[in-house]
C-alpha positions in Angstrom: 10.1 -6.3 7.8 7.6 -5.3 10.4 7.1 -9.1 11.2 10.5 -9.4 12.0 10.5 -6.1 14.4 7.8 -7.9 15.9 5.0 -6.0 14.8 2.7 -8.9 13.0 -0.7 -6.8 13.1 1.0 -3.7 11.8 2.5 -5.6 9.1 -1.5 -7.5 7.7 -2.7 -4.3 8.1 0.1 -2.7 5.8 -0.4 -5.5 3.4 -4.0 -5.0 3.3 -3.5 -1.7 2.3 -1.2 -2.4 -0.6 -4.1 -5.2 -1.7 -6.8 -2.2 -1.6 -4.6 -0.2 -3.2 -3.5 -2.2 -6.4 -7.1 -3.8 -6.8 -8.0 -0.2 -7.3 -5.7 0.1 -10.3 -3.5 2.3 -8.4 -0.3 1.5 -9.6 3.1 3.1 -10.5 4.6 2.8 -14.1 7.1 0.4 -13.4 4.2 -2.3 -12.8 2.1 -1.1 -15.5 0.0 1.9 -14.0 0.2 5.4 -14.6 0.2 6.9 -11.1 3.4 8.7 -9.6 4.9 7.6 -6.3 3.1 10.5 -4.3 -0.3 9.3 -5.8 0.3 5.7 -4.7 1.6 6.9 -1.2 -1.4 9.2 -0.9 -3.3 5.9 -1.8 -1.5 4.0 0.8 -2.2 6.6 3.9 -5.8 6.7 2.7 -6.4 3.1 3.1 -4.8 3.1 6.4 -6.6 5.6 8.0 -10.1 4.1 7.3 
């Protein structure tokens, strides 16, 4: 979605974060991990920020 608001750089370094994130094992229970939304989020920001 933030390719199509024009925001291409925004949107690899999103997915880049979401690739650091699962690699880490860092995953909700719906996709076979055991961490809750605000765990995965708290992931998310982390990643972003560095």
């Amino acid at each position: 979605m933030l390719e199509h608001f024009g925001l291409p750089d925004q949107s690899a370094r999103l997915s880049r974060a979401i690739e650091a994130t699962t690699a880490a094992g860092i995953l909700t229970r719906d996709v076979g991990g055991t961490a809750a939304t605000e765990d995965v989020t708290k992931a998310l920001f982390d990643a972003l920020t560095v």
